[in-house]
C-alpha positions in Angstrom: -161.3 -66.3 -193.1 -162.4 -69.7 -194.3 -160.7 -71.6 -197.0 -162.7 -73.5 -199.3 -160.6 -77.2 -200.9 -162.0 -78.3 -204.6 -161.2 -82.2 -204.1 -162.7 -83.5 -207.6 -165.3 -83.3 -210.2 -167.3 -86.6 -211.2 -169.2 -86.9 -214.7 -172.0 -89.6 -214.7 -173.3 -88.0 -217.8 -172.7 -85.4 -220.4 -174.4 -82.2 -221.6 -176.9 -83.0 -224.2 -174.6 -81.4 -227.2 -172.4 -84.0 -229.1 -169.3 -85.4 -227.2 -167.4 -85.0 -223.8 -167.6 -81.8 -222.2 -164.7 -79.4 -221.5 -165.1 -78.4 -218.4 -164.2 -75.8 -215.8 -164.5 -74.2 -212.6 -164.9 -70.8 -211.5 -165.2 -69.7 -208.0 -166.6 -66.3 -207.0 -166.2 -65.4 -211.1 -162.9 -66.4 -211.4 -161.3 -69.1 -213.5 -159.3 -71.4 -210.7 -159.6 -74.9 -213.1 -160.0 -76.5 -216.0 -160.5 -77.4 -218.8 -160.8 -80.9 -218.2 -162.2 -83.3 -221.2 -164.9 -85.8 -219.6 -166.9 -87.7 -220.7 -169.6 -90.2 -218.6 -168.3 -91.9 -215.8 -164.8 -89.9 -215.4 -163.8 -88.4 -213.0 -160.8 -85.6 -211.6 -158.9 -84.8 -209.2 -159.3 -80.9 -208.8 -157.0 -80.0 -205.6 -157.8 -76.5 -205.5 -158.1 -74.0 -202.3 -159.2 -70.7 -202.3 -159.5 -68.7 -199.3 -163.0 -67.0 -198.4 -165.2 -64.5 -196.0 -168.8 -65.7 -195.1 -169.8 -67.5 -198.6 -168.0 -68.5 -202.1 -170.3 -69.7 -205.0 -168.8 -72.2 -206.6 -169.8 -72.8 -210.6 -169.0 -75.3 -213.1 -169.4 -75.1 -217.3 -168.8 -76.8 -220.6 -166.1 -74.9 -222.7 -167.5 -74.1 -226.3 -166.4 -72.7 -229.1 -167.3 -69.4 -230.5 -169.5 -68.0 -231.3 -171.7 -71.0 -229.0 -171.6 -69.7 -225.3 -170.5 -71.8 -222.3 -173.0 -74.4 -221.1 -174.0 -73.7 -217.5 -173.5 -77.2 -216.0 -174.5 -75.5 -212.2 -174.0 -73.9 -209.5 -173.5 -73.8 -205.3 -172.4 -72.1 -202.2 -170.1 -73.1 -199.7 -170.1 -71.8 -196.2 -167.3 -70.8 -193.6 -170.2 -72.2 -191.2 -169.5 -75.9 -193.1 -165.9 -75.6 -191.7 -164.7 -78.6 -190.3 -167.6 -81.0 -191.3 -165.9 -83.3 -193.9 -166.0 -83.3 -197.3 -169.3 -82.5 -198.9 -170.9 -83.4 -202.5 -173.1 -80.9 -204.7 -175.0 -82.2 -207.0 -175.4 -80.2 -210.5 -177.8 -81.3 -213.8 -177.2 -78.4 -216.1 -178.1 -78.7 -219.8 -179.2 -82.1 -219.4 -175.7 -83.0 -217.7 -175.1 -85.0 -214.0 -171.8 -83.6 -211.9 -171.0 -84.3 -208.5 -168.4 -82.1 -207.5 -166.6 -82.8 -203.9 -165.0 -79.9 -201.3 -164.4 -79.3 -198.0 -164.6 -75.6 -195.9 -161.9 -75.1 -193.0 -161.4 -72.4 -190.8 
């Protein structure tokens, strides 16, 4: 088993709808954070581990309010082979949006 570490989420810029975004993680399906109000140039400290096989996807969205569905903000994989390489940075630009969101793997 691997264990995957959500360090923090970074907004440089909102979703193209009006207003911050409300924002929150899922990892493998799965709710683990949020919802966090951000708007550009915020940032949050997530501090969230999750243990893991092989792979986790990792996904991030805009909370909306009925009957509007979530806004995909985007998407990644970690890797139990990424264990004990530092923290890494994904880079996500759904709906007109620009995350970075940090993490670490260990083993």
């Amino acid at each position: 088993m691997a264990t995957l570490t959500l360090n923090k989420i970074r907004c440089h810029r909102t979703t193209s709808g009006p207003g911050d975004d409300d924002v929150y993680i899922k990892v493998d399906g799965i709710r683990v954070w949020g919802e966090a109000e951000m708007g550009d140039d915020d940032s949050e400290d997530i501090d969230v581990s999750q243990s893991f096989g092989t792979k986790v996807k990792v996904s991030v969205w805009d909370a909306d309010d009925a009957p509007s569905p979530d806004d995909f903000l985007g998407a990644f994989w970690a890797h139990k082979s990424q264990a004990g390489t530092g923290e890494q940075a994904e880079v996500l630009t759904g709906d007109g949006s620009y995350y970075d969101v940090f993490y670490e793997v260990s083993s």
